[in-house]
N, C-alpha and C positions, 0 to 999 in steps of 0.2 A: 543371634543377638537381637535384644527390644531395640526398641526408641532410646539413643543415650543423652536424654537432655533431661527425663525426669517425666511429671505428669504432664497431663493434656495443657495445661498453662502454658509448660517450656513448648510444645509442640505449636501451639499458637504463636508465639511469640518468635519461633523459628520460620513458622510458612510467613509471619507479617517482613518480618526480614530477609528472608529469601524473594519476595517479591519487590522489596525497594532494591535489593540488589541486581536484580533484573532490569530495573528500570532505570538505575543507575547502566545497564550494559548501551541505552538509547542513546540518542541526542538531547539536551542539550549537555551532558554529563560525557557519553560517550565512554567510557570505561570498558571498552571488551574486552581484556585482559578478562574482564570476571566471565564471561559469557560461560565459559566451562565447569564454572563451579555452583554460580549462583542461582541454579534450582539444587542443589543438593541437599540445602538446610531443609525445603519441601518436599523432595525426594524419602529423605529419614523421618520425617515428622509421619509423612504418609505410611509408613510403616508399621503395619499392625493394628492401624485404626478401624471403628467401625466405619461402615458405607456414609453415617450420620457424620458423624466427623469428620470422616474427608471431604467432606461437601461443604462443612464449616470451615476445615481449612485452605481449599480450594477457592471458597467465598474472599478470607481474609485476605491467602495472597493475590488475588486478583486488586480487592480494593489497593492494598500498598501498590501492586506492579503501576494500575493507574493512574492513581493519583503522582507517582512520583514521574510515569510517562508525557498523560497530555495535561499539566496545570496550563495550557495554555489554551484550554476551553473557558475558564476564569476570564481570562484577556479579554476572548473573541465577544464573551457575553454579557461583559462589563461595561467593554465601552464600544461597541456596535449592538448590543443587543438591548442596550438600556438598562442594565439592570442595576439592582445598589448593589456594592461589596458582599454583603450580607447573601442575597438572592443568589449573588452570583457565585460565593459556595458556596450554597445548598445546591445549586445546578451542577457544580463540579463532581460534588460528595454523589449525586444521584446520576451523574454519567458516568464515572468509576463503577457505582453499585452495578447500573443494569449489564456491560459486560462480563462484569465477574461473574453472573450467575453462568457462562459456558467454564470459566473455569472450575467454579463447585461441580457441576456436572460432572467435569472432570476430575475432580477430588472424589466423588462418590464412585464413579466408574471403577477407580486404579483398586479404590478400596473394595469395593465390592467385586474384583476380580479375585481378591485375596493370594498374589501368587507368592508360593511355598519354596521354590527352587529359585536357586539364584539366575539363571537362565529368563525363569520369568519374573521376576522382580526386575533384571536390567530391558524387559519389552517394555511393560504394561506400562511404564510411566510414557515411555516416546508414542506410544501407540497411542493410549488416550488422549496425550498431548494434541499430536494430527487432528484427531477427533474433535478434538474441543476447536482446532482452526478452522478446520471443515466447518463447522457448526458457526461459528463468526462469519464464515464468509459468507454463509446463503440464511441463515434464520434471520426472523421478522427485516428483511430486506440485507442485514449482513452489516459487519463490521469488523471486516480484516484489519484492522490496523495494526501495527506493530507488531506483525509474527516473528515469531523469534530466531528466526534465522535473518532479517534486516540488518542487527547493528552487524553482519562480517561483509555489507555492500562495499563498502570501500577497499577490499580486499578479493580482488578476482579469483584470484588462488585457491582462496575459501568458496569459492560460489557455484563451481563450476557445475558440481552437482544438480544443481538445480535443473540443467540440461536434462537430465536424465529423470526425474520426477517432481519436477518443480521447489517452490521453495516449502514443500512440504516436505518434501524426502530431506532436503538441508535440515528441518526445523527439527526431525527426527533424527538426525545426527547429531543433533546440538545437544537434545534430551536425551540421547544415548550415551554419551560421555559424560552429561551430569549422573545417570544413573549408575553407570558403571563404577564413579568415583565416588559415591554414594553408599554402594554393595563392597567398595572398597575399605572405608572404613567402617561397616556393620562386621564383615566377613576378618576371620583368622586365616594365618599362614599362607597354605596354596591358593585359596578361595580371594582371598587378600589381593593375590601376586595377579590370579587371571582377571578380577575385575579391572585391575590398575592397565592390565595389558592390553581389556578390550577398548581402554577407554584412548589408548595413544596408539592401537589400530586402525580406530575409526580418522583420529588426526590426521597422522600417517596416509590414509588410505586417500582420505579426499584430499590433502594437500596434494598428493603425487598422481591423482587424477587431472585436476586442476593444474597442475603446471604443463603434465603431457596436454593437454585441450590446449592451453594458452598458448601451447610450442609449435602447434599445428594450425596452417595457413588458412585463413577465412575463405570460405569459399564465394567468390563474388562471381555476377553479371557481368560481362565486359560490354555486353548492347543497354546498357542502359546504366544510367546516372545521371544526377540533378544538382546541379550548383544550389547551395541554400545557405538562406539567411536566416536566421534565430533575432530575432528585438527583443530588446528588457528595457521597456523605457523608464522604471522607476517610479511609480507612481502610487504614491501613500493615498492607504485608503481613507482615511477620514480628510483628503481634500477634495473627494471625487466630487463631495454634492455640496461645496462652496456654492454661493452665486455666480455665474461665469465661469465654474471652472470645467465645465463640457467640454467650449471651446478651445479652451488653453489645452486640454489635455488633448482632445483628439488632434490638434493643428503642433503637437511637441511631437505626438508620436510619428505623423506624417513625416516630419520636419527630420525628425534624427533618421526614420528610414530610406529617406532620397539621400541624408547624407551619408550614411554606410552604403547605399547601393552605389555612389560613387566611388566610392574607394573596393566595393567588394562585388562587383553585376550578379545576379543572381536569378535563376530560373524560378525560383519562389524562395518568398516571406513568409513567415510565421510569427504572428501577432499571439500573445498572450491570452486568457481570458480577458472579459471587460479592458481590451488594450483603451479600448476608443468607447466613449460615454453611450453612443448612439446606436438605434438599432437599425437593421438593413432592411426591412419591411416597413418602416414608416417615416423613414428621413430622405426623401428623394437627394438633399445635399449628401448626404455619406455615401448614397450611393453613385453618382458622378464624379463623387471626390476619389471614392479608390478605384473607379473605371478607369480615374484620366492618371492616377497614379502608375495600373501597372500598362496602360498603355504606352508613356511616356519613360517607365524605365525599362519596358520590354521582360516584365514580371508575371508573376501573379502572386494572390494575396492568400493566405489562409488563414484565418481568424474565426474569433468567438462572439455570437450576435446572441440576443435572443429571437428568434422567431415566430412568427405563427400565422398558418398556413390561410389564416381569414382576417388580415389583418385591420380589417374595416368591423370584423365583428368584436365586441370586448367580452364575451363570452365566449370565443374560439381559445382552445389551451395555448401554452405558451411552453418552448422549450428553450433548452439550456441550446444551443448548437456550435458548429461547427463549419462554416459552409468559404468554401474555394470559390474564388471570383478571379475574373483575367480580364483585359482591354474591355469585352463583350460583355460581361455580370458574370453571374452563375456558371460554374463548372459542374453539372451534375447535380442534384442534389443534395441537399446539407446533412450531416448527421445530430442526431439528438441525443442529448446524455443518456442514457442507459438507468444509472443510478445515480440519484439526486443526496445531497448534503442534510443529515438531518437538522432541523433550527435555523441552516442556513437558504437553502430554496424550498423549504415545508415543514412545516410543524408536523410530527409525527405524534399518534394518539390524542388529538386536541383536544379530548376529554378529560385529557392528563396531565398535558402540558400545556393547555390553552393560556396560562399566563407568562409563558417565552415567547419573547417577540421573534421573527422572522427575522433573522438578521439581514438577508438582500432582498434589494429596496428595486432590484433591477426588473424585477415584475410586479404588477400592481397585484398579484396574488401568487399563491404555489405553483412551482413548476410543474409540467407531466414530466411523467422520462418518454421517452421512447423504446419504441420494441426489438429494433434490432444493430446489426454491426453493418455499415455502410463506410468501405476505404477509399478514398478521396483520388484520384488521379490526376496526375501532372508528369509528362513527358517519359509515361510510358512506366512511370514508376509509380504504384499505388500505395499511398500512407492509410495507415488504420488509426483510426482517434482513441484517444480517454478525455474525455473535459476533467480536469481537476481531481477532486478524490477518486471519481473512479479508475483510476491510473491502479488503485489495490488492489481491484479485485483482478485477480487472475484471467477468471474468464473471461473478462471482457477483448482482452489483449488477443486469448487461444480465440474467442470470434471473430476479432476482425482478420486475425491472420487465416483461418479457415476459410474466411468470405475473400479473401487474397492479397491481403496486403500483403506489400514487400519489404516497408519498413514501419516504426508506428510514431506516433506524436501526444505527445501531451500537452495540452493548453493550460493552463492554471493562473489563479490572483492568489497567490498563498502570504498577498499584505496583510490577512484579517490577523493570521498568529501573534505577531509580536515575535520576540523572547525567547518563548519558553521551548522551543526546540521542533516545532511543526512542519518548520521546509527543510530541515533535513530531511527528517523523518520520512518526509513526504518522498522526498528524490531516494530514498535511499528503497522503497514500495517500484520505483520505476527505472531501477537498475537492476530488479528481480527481473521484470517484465521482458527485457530486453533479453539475459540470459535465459528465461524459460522460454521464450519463443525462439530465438535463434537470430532476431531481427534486430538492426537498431534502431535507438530510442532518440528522438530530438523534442528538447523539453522547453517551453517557452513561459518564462513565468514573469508578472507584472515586475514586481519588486525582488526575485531573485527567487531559489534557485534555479537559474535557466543553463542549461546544458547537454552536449553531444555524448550520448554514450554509442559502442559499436556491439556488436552483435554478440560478443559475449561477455560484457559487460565493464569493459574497461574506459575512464571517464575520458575522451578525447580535447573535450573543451568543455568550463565550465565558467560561469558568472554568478559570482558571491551577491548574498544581499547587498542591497543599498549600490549595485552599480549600475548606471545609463551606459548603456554600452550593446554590441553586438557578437554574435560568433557566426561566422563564415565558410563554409567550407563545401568539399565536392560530396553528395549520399553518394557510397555503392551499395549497391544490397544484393543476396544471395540468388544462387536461380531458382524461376519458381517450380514448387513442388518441394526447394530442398524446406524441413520441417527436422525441428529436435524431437528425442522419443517425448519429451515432457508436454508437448502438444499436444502430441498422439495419443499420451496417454490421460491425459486432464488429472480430471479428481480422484482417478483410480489409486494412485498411492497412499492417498487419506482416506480411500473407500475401504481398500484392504485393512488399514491399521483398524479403522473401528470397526472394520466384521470378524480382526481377530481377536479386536478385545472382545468383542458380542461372546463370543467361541471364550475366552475363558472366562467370562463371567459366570454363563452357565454350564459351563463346566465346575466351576467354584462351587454353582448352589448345586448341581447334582451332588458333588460330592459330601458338602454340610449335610444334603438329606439322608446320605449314606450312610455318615459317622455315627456310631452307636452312642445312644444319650447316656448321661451317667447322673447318678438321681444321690 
């Protein structure tokens, strides 16, 4: 059977809706009940098209997926970025555009595999899928965001998988069961009966994975554990740069953290991004104030400063960091974001985008990133960082646990959002993180979501937006050396998928050159 919508119109018209239905599976909508279906409309549209039009419709459903995903770049760039309504979507419509082109990629790939058998019609589409993630995570610096196995985070049962090949092999689960139900309505009778079967196989198969892992006891450290403290002091972004309000802010933060340390002691705190206005390289007050803090409660501190290692020169770089201080200052050296925020710590392309403003104001110029994965140590237990976004990329997480962390941390301000669904989105990137590495995740965010996840991904404590408040509790972490196969194996389950789509692409065009022409 063809395409059953009609000509290349209805096939457009299906990939733009199959991609708001996907983005309906996100936050702020949430709707996963669809998550199973809603690549299918794109699935059948891709169906017999040329390599040229799957790459057009590849193109389209990416714009719909994004645009209905982050409208909340509109927010961030409206009214921190200065822009009029107008500017601000045109910037929308042209951040939707530039990732869609991995999904045309990926329209062109599926089509231009051309497969013939139902066996590879239910691959090609999960395979190139991977590919196309693969391809977000690491091209022109990367932009994983919302892969498509996220909206089942709230659902451990669903995720478990991810242990075993990250949330790429999940994502390829996800696109297995759209295809399958896809080849289900193409296909007659038997052919019918096996797509529908493979499709509540795959269900079936991870669910019942996922419950045996969930049934079976975490393996912990018994010499080692850390009492900790998470803060969320609440603190909207568009009051940071009032007049006076440094003060207020960093003397609320202090303020509420002595007083949860009373009701909860803690071996260490964990300060949000920009918790506290000030930087620790050029405030001698900030830095006496959290000496005498965790001397006085018998703590230490970890938080998010900017640094720079020549602080007297204003031409020395400036990083996003991370750095642990106790009674004495410095525990070790700090670590530095890895991967920085497009618009938000550097304009990217300034040839191109030179009329977006820099949205943070917290360096007098662009961030650097830093080069490598550096895990923070406090009482024998090492945390691995992410600053903020990069909490998605995968790798980052598989580095610091390779350099040996034994649990990991996320710092973030995700007050810039708004609305429109970004701190979900966000924690739902860093409840992957936990399950692919095996570790758990404690997430500190200014104005919410901040939250305890455990090692294979189930949310222990969590603090919704808009709440001042803290969470408490004892880390354990796993022994070291113990590693899920999904670390071990990194990017090799998304390497495999596109080396076998590579393997039927040309196999596809040896065979076209085969085919006898007919005149």
């Amino acid at each position: 059977m063809g395409f059953p919508f009609g000509p290349f119109r209805a096939r457009a018209a299906a990939a733009l809706v199959s991609g708001l239905l996907l983005g309906l599976t996100f936050p702020n909508a949430s709707l996963v009940l669809l998550l199973p279906v809603a690549i299918v409309p794109f699935g059948l549209a891709l169906h017999g098209a040329s390599p040229g039009r799957g790459a057009l419709l590849g193109g389209l459903f990416g714009v719909a997926f994004w645009l209905t995903t982050f409208p909340w770049i509109f927010h961030v760039v409206h009214r921190f970025g200065g822009l009029s309504a107008p500017l601000a979507s045109l910037a929308l419509l042209i951040a939707a555009c530039i990732p869609s082109v991995a999904f045309a990629a990926m329209g062109w790939a599926a089509a231009l595999a051309a497969p013939r058998t139902a066996a590879a019609r239910l691959l090609v589409l999960p395979a190139a899928w991977a590919a196309q993630e693969l391809l977000r995570t690491y091209a022109f610096s990367g932009f994983p965001w919302a892969l498509v196995s996220y909206p089942l985070a709230p659902w451990p049962v669903l995720t478990q998988t991810a242990a075993l090949g990250g949330a790429a092999l999940v994502s390829f689960l996800v696109v297995l069961v759209n295809a399958a139900l896809a080849e289900a309505i193409r296909a007659k009778g038997r052919a019918r009966l096996a797509s529908a079967t493979v499709a509540a196989a795959v269900l079936l198969g991870a669910t019942g994975f996922g419950a045996w892992r969930l049934s079976r006891p975490s393996p912990e450290a018994r010499d080692r554990a850390l009492r900790v403290l998470i803060v969320q002091p609440n603190v909207a972004q568009d009051v940071r740069y009032a007049p006076g309000a440094a003060e207020r802010i960093h003397f609320d933060v202090t303020g509420l953290t002595r007083a949860l340390l009373r009701k909860a002691p803690a071996d260490l705190v964990l300060w949000p991004e920009s918790a506290t206005p000030f930087a620790w390289p050029w405030s001698d007050g900030l830095r006496e104030d959290l000496m005498r803090l965790c001397r006085e409660e018998r703590t230490a501190l970890l938080f998010n400063t900017v640094w720079s290692d020549a602080p007297l020169d204003a031409a020395a770089p400036y990083f996003n960091s991370a750095l642990l201080v106790d009674g004495n200052g410095p525990v070790g050296e700090p670590y530095h974001k890895l991967r920085l925020v497009p618009f938000g710590e550097y304009v990217p392309a300034p040839s191109l985008f030179g009329w977006v403003n820099q949205v943070s104001r917290e360096a007098p110029g662009a961030f650097t990133p830093g080069t490598r994965a550096i895990p923070l140590e406090r009482g024998g237990v090492r945390l691995g960082g992410a600053i903020c976004y990069e909490v998605v990329y995968p790798w980052i997480t598989r580095a610091q646990v390779a350099a040996g962390a034994d649990a990991l941390f996320t710092l973030t301000n995700d007050a810039w959002y708004g609305d429109g669904g970004a701190q979900e989105q966000h924690w739902q990137a860093a409840v992957f993180r936990a399950v692919e590495t095996g570790r758990p995740m404690l997430r500190a965010a200014v104005t919410g979501i901040s939250g305890w996840v455990d090692a294979r991904g189930r949310t222990l404590a969590r603090l919704g937006p808009g709440a001042r408040a803290g969470i408490a509790g004892t880390l354990r972490v796993p022994p070291r050396g113990e590693t899920t196969l999904a670390t071990r194996l990194g990017d090799a389950p998304a390497v495999v998928c596109a080396a076998a789509l590579l393997v039927a692409i040309l196999r596809a065009r040896a065979s076209a050159r085969r085919a006898p022409s007919h005149v």
